[in-house]
C-alpha positions in Angstrom: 4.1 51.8 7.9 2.2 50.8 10.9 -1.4 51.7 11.4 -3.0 52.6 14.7 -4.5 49.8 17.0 -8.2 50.3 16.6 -8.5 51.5 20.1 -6.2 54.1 19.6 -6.7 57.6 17.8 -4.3 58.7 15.1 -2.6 62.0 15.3 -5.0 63.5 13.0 -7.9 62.0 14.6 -6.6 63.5 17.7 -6.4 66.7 16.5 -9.4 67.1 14.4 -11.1 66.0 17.5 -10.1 68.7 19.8 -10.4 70.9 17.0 -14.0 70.6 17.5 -13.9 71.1 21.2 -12.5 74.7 20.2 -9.5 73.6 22.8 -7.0 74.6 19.9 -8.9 77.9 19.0 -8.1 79.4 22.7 -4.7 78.8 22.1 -4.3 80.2 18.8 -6.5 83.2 20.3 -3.5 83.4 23.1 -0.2 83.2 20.5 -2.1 86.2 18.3 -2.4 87.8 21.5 1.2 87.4 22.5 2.6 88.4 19.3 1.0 91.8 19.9 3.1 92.0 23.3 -0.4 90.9 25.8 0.3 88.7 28.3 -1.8 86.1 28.3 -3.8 83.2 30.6 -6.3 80.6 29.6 -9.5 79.5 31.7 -8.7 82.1 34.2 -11.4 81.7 37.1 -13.5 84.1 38.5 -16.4 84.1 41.1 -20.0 84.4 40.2 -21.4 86.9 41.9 -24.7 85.2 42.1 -24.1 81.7 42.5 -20.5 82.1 43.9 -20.0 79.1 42.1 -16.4 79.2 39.7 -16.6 80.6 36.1 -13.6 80.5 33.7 -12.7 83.0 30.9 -11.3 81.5 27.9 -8.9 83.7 27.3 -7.8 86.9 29.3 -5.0 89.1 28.2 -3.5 92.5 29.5 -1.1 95.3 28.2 0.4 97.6 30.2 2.4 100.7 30.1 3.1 103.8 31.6 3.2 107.7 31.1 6.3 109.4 33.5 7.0 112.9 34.1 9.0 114.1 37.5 7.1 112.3 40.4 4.1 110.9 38.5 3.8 107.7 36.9 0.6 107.6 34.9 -0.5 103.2 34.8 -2.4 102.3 31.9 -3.3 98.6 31.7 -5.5 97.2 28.9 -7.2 93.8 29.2 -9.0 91.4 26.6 -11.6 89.0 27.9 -12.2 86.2 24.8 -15.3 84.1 24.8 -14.4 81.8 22.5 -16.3 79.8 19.8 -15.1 77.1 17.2 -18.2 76.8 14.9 -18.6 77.1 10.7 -22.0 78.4 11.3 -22.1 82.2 11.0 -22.9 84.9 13.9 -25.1 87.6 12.7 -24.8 91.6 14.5 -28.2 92.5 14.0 -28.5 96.5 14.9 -28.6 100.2 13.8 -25.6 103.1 13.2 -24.4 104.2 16.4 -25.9 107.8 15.8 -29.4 106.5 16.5 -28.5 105.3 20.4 -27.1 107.5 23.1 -23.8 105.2 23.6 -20.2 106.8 22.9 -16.9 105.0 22.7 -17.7 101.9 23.4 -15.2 100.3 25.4 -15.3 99.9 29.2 -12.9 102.3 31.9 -11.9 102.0 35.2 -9.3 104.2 37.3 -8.3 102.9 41.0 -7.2 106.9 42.0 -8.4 109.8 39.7 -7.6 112.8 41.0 -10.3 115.1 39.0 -12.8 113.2 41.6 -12.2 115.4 43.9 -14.2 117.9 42.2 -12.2 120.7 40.8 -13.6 123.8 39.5 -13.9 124.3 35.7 -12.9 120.5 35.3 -15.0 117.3 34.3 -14.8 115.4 37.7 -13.7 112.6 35.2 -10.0 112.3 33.5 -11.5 109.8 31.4 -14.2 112.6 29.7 -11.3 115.6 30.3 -9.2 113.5 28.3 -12.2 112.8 26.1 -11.3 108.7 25.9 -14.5 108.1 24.4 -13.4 109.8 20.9 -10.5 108.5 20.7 -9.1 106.7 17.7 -10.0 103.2 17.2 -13.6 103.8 19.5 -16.9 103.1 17.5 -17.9 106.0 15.9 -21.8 107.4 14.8 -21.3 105.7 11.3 -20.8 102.4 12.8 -23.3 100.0 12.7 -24.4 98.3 16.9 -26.1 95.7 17.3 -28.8 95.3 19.4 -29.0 91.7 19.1 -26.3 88.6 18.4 -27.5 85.7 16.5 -26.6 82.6 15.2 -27.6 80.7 11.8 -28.1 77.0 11.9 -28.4 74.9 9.2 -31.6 72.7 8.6 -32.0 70.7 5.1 -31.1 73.4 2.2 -32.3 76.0 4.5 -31.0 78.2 7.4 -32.7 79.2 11.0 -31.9 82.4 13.2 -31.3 81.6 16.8 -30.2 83.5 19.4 -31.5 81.0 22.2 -28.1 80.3 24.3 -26.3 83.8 23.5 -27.1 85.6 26.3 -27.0 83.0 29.3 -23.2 81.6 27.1 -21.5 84.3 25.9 -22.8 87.8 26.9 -23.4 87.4 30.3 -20.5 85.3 31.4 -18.2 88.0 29.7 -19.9 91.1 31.5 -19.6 89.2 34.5 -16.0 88.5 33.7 -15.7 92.3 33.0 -17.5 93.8 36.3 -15.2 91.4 38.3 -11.7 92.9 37.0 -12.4 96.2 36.3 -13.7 95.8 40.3 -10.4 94.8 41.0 -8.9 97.2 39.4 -10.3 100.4 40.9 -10.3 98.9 44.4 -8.8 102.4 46.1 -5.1 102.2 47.3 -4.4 104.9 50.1 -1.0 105.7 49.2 -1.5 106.1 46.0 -0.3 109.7 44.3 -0.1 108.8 40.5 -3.7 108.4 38.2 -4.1 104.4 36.6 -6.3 104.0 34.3 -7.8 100.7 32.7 -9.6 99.8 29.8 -11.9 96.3 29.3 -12.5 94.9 25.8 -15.4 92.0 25.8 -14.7 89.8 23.0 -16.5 87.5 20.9 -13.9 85.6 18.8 -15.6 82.9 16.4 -13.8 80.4 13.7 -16.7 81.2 11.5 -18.3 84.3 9.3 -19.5 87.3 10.6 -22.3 89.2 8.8 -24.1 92.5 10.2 -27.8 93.6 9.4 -28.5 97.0 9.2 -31.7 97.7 10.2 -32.5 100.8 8.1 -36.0 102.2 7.2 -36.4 101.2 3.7 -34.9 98.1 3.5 -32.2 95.9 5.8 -28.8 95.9 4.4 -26.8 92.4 4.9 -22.9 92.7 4.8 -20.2 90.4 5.2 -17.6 92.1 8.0 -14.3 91.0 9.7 -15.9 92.3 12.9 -18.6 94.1 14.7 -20.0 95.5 17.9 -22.7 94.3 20.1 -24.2 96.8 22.9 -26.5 94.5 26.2 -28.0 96.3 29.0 -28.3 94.6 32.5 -30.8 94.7 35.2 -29.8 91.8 37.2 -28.5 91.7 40.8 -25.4 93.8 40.9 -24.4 94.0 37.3 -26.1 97.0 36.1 -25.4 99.0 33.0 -24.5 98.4 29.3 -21.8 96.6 28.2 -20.2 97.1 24.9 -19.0 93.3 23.2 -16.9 92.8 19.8 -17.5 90.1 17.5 -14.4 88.9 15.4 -13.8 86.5 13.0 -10.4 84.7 14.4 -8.8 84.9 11.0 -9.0 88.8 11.1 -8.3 88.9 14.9 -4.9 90.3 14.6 -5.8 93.6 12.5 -8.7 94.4 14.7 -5.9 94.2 17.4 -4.3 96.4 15.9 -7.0 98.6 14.4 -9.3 98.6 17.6 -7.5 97.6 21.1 -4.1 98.5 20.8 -4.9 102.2 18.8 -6.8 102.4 21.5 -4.4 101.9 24.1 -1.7 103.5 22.3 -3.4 107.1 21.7 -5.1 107.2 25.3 -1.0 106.9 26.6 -0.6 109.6 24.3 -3.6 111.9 25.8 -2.0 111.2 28.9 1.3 112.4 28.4 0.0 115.0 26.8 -2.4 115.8 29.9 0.0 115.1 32.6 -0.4 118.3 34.6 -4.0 117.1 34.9 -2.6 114.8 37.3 -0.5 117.4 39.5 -1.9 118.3 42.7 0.2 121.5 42.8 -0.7 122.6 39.1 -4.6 121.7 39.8 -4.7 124.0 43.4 -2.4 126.8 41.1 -4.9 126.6 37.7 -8.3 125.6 39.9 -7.8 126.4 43.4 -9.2 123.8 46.3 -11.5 121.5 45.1 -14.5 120.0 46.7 -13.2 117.8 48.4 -10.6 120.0 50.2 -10.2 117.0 53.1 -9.3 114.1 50.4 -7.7 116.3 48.1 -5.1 118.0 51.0 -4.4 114.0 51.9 -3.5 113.6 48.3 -1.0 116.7 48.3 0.8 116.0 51.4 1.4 112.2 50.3 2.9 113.9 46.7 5.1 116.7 48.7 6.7 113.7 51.0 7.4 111.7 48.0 8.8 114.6 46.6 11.2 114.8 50.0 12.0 111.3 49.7 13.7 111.5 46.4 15.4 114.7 47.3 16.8 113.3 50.6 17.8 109.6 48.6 19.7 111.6 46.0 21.5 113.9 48.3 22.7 110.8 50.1 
């Protein structure tokens, strides 16, 4: 058996030492992601809208699908933006239960073309609250615990220290800027558009190490151990405003909060759609709640959907 020159690594050497660079962790983040159908791309670069300088997310995945009935075609397109971080020291979710903020849901929506925007009587001038996205399964609900702050533990001697000193400029802040720059992109308006899209944003912590929450009640703080948790940030700086909602998840329990939180998600807002598609029918909306406010946009909307409709009539005739 030969042995390495001394200038050269060994295989293990090699990877133990980009285990520590967390190199490996965004790819093993990516294959989970891929085996629950995501497409996915690491170190995708986006601009900073305050520096302009390039910032990279280290993981970004999306899942799309669609809801069809006659001429409308209903996009739905989730997408995953992973900070990743490959440390044995724990993160702690320091908060209180949801009930005690005014915060529902939790996870970020954009639409390029809504049609309930145009203000129709008797109608939230959202689909997103019509279709009451906010409740639906897998969303945080009042019994689960938020934090207000994400910190880490560091060890020192036989003892540990809280620290929560690089969070916000490392992991929250690049992810909510990574977040306001695609769900931008997403709802940029398209003028032929006749069909709703819809798009959900899920801000992910994932860490290699343990996750523990603290509830911050009145008589005493509970500590528990969890697989994952949620993380509500509010922002006041340049032009991202507004509270974002972040996970935390521990990578070896990554793929059941998939399946538990993104893709239930996903899976039951297609399933309010379909249900809900005449909310997107410009003839059943003037029929059910006459002319809405905006009769100008709304009547550019219709005309585009009865040509379409001509389109397909003439191409199946011929």
């Amino acid at each position: 058996m030969t042995t390495p020159a001394p200038n050269i690594p060994s295989p293990d050497q090699i990877i133990k030492a980009l285990d520590q660079t967390g190199f490996i962790l965004e790819h093993r983040v990516a294959q989970v992601l891929r085996s629950k159908g995501f497409e996915t791309d690491l170190n995708r670069p986006f601009p900073d809208s305050d520096s302009g300088k390039s910032r990279e997310m280290d993981v970004w995945a999306g899942l799309s699908s669609f809801a069809r009935r006659d001429l409308l075609s209903i996009y739905l397109n989730t997408q995953v933006i992973c900070e990743c971080k490959n440390t044995d020291q724990p993160f702690i979710i320091v908060g209180e239960d949801l009930e005690h903020f005014d915060s529902r849901g939790g996870v970020q929506v954009a639409s390029g073309f809504d049609p309930l925007e145009f203000n129709f009587g008797g109608l939230v001038a959202q689909s997103q609250w019509e279709l009451k996205f906010g409740s639906l399964p897998g969303q945080l609900t009042k019994s689960d615990l938020v934090g207000r702050q994400l910190v880490r533990m560091n060890r020192q001697g036989s003892n540990w220290r809280a620290d929560n000193s690089s969070i916000f400029d490392s992991i929250v802040y690049p992810l909510a800027k990574a977040a306001k720059y695609l769900a931008e992109g997403f709802s940029e308006p398209d003028p032929t558009e006749i069909s709703a899209d819809f798009g959900f944003f899920h801000l992910v912590l994932v860490t290699s190490g343990s996750i523990f929450s603290v509830n911050i009640k009145a008589e005493e703080p509970e500590v528990s151990a969890c697989s994952w948790g949620s993380l509500t940030r509010t922002f006041q700086a340049g032009d991202l405003q507004g509270s974002y909602i972040f996970d935390v998840v521990s990578f070896p329990h990554l793929s059941e909060y998939l399946d538990a939180r993104v893709i239930n998600i996903h899976n039951s807002a297609l399933q309010k759609i379909r249900e809900n598609m005449h909310l997107f029918d410009p003839e059943w909306l003037l029929a059910n709640h006459g002319k809405p406010e905006q009769e100008q946009e709304f009547e550019a909307w219709l005309g585009l959907y009865k040509a379409y409709r001509e389109e397909r009539l003439v191409s199946r005739k011929q």
